[in-house]
PyMOL Python script that loads the backbone (N, CA, C, O; Angstrom):
from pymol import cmd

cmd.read_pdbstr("""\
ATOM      1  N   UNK A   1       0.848  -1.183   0.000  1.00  0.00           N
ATOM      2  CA  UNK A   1       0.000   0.000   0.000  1.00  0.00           C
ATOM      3  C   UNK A   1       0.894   1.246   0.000  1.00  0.00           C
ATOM      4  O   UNK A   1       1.845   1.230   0.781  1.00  0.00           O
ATOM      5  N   UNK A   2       0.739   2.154  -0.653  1.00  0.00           N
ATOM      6  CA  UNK A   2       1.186   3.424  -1.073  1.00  0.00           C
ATOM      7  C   UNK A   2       0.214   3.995   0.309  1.00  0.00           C
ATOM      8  O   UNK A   2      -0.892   3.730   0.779  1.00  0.00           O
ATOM      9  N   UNK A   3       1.820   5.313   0.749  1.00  0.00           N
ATOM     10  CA  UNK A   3       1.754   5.970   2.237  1.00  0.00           C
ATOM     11  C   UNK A   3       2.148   7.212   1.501  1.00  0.00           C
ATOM     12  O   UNK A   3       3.031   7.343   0.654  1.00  0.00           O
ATOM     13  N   UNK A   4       1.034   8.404   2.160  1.00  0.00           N
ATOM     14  CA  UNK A   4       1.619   9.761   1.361  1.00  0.00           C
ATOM     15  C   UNK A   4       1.552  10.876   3.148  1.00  0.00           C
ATOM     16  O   UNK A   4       0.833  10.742   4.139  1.00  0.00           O
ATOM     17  N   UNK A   5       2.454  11.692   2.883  1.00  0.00           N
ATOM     18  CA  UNK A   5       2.481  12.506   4.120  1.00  0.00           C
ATOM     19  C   UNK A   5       2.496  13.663   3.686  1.00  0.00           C
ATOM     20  O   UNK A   5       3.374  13.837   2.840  1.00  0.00           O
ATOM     21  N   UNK A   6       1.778  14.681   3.957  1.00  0.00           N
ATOM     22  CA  UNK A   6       1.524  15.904   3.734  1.00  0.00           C
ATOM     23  C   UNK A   6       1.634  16.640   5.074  1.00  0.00           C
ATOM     24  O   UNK A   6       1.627  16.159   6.207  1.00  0.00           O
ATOM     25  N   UNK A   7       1.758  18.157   4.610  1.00  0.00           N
ATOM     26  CA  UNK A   7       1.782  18.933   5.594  1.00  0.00           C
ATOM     27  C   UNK A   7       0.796  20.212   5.918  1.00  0.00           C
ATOM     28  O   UNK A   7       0.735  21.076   5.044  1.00  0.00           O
ATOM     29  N   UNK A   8       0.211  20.346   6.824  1.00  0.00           N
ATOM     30  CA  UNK A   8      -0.976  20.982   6.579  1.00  0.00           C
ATOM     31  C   UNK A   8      -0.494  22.303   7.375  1.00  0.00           C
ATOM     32  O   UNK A   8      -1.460  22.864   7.891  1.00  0.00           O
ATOM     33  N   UNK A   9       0.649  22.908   7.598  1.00  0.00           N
ATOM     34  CA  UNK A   9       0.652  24.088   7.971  1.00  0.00           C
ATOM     35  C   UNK A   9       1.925  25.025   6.828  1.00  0.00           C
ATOM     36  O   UNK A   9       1.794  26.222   6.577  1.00  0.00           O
ATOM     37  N   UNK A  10       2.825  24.352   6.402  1.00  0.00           N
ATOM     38  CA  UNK A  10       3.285  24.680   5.138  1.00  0.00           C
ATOM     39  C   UNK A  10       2.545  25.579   3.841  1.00  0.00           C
ATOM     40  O   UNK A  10       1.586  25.123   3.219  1.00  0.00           O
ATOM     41  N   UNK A  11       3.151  26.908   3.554  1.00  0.00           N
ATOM     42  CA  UNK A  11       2.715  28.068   2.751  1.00  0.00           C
ATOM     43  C   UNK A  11       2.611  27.420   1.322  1.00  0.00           C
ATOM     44  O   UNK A  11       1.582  27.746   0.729  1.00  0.00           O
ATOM     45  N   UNK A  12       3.606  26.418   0.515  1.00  0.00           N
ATOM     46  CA  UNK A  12       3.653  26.581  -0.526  1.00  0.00           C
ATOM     47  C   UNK A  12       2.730  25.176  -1.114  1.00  0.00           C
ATOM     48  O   UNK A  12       2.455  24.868  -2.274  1.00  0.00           O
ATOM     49  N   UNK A  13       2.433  24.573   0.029  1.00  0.00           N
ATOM     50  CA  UNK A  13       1.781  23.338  -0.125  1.00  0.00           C
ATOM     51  C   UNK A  13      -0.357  23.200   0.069  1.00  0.00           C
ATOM     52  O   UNK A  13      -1.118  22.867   0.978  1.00  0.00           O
ATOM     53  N   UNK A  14      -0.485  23.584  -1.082  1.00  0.00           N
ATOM     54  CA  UNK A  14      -2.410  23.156  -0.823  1.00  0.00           C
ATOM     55  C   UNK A  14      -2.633  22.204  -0.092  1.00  0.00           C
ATOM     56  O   UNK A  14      -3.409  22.865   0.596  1.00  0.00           O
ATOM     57  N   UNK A  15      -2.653  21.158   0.422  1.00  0.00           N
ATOM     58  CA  UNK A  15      -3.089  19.640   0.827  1.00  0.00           C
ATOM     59  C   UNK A  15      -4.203  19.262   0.427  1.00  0.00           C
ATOM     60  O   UNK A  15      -4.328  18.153  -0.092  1.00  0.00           O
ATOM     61  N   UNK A  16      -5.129  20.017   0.569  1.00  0.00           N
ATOM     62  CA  UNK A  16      -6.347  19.439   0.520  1.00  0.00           C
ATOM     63  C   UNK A  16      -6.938  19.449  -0.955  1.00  0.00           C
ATOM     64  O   UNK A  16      -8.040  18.939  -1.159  1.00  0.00           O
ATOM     65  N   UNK A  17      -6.202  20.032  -1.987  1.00  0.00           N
ATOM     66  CA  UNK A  17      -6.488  19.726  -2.883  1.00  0.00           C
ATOM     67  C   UNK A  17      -5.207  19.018  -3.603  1.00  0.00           C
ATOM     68  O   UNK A  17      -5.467  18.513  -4.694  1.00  0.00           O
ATOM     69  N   UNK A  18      -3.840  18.908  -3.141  1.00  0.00           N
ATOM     70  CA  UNK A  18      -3.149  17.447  -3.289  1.00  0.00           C
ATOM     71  C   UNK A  18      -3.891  16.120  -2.738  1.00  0.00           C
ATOM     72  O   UNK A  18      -3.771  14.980  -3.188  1.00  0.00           O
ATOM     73  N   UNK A  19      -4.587  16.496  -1.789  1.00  0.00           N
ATOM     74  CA  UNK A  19      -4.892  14.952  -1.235  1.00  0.00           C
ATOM     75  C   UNK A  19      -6.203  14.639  -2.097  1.00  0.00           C
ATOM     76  O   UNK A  19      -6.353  13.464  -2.433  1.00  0.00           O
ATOM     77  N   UNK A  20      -7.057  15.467  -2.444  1.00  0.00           N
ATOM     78  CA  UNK A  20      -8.101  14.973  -3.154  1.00  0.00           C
ATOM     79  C   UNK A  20      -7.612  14.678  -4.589  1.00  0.00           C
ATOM     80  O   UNK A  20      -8.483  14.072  -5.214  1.00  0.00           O
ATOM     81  N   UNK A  21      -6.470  14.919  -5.324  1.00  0.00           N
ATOM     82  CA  UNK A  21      -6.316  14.842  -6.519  1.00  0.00           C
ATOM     83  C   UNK A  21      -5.080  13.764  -6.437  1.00  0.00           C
ATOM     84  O   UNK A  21      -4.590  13.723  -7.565  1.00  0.00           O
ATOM     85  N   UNK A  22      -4.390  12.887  -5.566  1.00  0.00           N
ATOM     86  CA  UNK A  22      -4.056  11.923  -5.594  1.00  0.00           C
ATOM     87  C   UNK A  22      -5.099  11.168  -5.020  1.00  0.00           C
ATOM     88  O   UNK A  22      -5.008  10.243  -5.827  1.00  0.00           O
ATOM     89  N   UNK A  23      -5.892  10.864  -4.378  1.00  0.00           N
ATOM     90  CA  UNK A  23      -7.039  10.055  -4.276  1.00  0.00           C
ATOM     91  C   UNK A  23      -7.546   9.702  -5.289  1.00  0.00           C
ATOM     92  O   UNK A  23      -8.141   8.635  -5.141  1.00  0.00           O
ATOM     93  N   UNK A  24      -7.596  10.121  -6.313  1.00  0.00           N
ATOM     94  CA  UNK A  24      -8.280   9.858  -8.029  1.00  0.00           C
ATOM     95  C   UNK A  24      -7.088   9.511  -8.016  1.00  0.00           C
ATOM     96  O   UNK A  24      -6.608  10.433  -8.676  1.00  0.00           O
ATOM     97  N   UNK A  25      -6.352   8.943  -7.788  1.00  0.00           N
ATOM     98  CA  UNK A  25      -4.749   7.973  -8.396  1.00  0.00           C
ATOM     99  C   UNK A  25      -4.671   6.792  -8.090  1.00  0.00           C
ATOM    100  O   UNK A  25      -4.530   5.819  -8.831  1.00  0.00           O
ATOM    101  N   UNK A  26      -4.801   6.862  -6.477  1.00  0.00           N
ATOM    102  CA  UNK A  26      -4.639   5.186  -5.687  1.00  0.00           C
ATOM    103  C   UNK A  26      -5.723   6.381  -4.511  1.00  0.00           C
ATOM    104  O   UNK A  26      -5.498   7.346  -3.781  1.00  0.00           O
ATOM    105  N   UNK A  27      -7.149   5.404  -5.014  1.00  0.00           N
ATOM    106  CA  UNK A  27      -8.061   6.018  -3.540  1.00  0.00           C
ATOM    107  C   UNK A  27      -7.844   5.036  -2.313  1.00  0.00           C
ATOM    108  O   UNK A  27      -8.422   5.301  -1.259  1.00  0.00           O
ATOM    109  N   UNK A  28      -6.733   3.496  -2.438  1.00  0.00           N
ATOM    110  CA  UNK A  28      -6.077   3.352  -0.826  1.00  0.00           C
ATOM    111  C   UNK A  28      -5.471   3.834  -0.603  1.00  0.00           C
ATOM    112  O   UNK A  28      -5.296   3.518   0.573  1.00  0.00           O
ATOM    113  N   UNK A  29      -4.428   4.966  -0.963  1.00  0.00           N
ATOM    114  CA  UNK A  29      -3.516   5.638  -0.401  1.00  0.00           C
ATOM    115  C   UNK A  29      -3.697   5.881   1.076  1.00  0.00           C
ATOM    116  O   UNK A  29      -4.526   6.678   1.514  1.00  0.00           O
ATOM    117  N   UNK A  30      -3.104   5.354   1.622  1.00  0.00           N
ATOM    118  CA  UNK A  30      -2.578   5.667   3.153  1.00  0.00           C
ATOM    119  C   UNK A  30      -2.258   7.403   3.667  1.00  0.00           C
ATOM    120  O   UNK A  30      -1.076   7.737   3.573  1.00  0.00           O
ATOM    121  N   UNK A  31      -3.001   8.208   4.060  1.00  0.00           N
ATOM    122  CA  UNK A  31      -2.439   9.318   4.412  1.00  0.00           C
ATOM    123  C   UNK A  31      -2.317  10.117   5.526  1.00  0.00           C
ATOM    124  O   UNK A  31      -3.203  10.469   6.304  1.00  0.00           O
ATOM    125  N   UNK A  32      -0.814  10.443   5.537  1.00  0.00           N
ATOM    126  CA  UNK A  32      -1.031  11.037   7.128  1.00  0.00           C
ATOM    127  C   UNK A  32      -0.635  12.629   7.158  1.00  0.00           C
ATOM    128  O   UNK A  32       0.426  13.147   6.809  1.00  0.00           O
ATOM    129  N   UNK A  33      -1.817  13.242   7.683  1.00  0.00           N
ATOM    130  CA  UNK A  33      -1.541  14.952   7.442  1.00  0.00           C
ATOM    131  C   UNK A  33      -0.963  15.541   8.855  1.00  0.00           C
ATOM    132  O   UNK A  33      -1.673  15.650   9.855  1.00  0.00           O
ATOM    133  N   UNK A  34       0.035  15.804   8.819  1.00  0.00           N
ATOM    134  CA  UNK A  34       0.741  16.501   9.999  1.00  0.00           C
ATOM    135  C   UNK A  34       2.471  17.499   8.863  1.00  0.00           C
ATOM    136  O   UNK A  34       2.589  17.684   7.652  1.00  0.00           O
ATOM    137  N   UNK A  35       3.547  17.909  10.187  1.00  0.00           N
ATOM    138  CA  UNK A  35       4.572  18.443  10.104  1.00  0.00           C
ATOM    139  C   UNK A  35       5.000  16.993   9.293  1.00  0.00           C
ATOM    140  O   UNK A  35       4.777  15.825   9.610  1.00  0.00           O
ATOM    141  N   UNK A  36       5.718  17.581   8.097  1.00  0.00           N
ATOM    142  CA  UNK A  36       6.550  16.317   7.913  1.00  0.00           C
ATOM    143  C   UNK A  36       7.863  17.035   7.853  1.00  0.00           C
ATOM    144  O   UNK A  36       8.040  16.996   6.636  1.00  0.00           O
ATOM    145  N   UNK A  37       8.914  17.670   8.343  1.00  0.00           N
ATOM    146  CA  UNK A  37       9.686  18.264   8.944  1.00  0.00           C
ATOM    147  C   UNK A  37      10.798  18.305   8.102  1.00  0.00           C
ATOM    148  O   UNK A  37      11.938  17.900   8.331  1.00  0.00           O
ATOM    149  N   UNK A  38      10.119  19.100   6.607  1.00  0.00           N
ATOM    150  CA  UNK A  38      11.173  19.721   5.591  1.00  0.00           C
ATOM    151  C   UNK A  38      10.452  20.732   5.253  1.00  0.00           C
ATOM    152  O   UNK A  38       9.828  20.852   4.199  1.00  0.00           O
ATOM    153  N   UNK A  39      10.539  21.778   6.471  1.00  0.00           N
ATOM    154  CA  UNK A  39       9.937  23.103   6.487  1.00  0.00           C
ATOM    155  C   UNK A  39      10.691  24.181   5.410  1.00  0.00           C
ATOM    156  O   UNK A  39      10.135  25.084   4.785  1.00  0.00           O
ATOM    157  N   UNK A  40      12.044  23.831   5.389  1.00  0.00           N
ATOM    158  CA  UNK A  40      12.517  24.979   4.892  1.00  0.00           C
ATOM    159  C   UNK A  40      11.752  25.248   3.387  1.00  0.00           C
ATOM    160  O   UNK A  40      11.365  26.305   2.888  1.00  0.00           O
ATOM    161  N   UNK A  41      11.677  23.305   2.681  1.00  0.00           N
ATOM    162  CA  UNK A  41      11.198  23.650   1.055  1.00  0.00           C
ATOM    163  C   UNK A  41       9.957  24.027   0.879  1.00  0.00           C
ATOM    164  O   UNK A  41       9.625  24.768  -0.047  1.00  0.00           O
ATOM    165  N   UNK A  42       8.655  23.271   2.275  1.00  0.00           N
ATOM    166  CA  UNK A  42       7.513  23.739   1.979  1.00  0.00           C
ATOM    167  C   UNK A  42       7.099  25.782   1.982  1.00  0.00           C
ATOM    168  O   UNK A  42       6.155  26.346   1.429  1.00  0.00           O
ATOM    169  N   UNK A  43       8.127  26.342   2.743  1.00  0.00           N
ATOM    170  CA  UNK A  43       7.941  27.609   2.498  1.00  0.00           C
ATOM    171  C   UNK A  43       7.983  28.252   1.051  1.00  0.00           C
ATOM    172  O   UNK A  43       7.608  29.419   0.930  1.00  0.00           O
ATOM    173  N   UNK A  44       8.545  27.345  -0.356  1.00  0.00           N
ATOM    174  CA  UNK A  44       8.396  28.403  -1.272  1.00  0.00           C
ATOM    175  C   UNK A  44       8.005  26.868  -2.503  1.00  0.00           C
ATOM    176  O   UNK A  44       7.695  27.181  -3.653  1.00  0.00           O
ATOM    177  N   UNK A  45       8.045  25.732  -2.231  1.00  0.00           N
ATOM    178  CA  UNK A  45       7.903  24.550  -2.868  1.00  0.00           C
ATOM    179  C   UNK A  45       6.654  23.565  -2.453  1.00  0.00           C
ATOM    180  O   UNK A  45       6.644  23.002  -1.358  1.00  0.00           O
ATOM    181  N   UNK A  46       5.361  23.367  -3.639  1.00  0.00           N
ATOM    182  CA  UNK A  46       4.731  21.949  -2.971  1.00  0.00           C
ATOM    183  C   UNK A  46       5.385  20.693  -2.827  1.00  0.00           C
ATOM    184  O   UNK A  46       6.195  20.303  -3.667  1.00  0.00           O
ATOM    185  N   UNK A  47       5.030  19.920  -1.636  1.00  0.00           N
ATOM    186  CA  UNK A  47       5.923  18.550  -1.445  1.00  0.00           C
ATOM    187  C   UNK A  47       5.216  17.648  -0.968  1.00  0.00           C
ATOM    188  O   UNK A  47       4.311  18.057  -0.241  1.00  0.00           O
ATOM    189  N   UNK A  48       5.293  16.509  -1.112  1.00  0.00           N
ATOM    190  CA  UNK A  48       4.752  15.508  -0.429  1.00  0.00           C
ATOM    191  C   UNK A  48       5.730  14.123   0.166  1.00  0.00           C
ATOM    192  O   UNK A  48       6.657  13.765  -0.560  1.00  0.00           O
ATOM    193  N   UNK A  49       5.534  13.506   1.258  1.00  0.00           N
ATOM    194  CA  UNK A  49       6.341  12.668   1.125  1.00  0.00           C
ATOM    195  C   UNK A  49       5.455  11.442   0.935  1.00  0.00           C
ATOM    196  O   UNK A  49       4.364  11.247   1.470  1.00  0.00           O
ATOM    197  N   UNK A  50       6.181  10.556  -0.015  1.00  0.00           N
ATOM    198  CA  UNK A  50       5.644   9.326  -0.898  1.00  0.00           C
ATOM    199  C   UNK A  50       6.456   8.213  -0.692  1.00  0.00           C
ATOM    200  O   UNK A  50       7.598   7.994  -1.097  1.00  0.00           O
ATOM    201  N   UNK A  51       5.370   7.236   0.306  1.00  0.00           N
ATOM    202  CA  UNK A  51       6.457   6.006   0.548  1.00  0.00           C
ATOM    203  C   UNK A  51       8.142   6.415   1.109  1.00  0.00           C
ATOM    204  O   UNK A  51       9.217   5.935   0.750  1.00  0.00           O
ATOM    205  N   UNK A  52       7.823   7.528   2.156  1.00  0.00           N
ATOM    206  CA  UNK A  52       9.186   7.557   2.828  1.00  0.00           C
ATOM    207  C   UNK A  52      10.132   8.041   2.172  1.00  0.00           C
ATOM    208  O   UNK A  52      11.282   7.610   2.260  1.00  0.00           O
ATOM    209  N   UNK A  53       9.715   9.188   1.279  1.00  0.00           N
ATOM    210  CA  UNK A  53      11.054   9.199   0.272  1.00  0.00           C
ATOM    211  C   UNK A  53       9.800  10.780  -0.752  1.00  0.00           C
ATOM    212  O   UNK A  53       8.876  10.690  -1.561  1.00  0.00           O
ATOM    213  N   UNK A  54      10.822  12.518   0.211  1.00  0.00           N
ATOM    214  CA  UNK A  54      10.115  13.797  -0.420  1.00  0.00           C
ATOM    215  C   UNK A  54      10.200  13.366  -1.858  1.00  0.00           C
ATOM    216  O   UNK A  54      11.044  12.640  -2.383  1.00  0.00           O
ATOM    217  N   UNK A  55       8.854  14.131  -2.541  1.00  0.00           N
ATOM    218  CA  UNK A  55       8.688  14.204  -3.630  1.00  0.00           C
ATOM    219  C   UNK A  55       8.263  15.642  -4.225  1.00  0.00           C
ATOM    220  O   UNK A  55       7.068  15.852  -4.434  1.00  0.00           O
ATOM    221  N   UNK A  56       9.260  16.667  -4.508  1.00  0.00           N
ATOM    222  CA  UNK A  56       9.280  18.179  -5.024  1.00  0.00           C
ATOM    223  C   UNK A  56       8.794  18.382  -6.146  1.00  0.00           C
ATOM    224  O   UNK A  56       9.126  17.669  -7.093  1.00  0.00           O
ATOM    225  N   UNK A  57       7.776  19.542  -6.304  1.00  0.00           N
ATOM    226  CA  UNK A  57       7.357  20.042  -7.338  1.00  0.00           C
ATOM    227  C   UNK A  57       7.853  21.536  -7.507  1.00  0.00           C
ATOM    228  O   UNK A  57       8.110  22.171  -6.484  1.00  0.00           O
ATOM    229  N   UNK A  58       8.032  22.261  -9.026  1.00  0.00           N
ATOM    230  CA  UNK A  58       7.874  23.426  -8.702  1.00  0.00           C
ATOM    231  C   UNK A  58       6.517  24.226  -8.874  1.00  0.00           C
ATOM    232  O   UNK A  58       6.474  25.401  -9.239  1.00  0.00           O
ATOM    233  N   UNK A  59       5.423  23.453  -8.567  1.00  0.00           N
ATOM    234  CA  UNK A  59       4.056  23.550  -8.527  1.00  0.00           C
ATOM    235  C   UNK A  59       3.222  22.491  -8.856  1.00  0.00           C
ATOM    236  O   UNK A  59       3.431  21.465  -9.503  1.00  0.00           O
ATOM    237  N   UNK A  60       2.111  22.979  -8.221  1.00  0.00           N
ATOM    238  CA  UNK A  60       1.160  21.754  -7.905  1.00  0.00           C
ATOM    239  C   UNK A  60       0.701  20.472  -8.939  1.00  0.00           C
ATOM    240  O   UNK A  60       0.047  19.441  -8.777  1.00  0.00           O
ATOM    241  N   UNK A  61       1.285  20.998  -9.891  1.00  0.00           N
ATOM    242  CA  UNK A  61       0.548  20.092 -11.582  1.00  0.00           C
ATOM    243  C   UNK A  61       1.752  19.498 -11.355  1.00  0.00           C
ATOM    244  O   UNK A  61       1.479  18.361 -10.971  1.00  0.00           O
ATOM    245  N   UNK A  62       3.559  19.715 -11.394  1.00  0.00           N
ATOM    246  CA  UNK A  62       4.171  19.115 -11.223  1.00  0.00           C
ATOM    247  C   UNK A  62       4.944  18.031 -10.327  1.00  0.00           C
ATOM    248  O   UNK A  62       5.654  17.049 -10.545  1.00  0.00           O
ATOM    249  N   UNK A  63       4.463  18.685  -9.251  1.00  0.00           N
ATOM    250  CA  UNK A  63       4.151  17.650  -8.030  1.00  0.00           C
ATOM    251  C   UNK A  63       2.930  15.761  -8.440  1.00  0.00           C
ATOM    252  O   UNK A  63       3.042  14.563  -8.181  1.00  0.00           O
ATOM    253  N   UNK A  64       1.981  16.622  -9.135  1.00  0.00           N
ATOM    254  CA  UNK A  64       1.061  15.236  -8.923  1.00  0.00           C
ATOM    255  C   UNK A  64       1.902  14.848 -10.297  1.00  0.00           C
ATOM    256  O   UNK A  64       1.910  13.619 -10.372  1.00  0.00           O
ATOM    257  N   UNK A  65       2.560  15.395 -11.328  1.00  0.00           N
ATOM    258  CA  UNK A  65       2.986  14.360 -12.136  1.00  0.00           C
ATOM    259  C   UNK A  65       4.299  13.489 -12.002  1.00  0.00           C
ATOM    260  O   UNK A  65       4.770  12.602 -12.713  1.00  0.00           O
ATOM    261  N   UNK A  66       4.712  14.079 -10.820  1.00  0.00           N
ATOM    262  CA  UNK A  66       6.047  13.248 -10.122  1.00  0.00           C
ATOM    263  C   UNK A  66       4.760  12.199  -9.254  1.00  0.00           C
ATOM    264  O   UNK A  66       4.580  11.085  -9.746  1.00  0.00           O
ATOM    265  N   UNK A  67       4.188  12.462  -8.405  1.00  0.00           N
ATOM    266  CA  UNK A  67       3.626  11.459  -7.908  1.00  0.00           C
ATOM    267  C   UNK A  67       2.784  10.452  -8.790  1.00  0.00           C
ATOM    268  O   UNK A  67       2.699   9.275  -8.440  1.00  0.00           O
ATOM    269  N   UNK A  68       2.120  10.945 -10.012  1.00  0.00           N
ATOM    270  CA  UNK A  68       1.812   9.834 -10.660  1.00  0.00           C
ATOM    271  C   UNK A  68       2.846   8.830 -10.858  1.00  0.00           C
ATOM    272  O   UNK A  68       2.770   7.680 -10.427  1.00  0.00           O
ATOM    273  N   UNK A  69       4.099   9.449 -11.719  1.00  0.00           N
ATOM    274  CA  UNK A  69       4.461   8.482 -12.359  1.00  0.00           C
ATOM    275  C   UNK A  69       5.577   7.298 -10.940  1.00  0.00           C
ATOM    276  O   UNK A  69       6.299   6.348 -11.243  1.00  0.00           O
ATOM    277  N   UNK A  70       5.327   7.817  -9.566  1.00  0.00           N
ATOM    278  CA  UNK A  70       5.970   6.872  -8.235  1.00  0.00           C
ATOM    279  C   UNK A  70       5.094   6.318  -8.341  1.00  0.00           C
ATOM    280  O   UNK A  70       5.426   5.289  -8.929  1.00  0.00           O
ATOM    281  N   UNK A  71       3.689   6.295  -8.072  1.00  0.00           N
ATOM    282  CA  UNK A  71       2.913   5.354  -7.169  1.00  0.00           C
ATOM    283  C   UNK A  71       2.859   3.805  -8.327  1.00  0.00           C
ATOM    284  O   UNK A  71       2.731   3.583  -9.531  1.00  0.00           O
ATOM    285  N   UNK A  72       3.029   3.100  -7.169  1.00  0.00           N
ATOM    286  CA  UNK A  72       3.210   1.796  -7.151  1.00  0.00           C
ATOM    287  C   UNK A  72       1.932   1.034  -7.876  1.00  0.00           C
ATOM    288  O   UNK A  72       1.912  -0.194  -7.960  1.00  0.00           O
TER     289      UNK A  72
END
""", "prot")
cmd.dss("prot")
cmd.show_as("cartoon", "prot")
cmd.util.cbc("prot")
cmd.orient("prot")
């Protein structure tokens, strides 16, 4: 099962519309919304961490197309 960690107090990161738009990817995705404690990139970068291992966008379309093409 694919594990995604988001951060819900981070400026450069939406969540809630990352988490609803990887849900249309793998709707088991495992997700846990808290600090995931790579503050410095979420201040100017969306990120997610995917299966234990950040996944950087330099915006939100590019983020889910790095996460498409990880998930398992």
């Amino acid at each position: 099962m694919n594990k995604l960690g988001v951060c819900d107090k981070c400026k450069a990161v939406d969540y809630k519309s990352i988490i609803d738009r990887v849900k249309k990817l793998d709707p088991s995705i495992e997700i846990n919304i808290g600090c995931q404690n790579i503050c410095g990139i979420g201040r100017t970068k969306p990120f997610v961490i995917l299966n234990h291992k950040p996944v950087i966008g330099n915006n939100e379309e590019d983020l889910l197309k790095k996460i498409s093409m990880l998930l398992k």
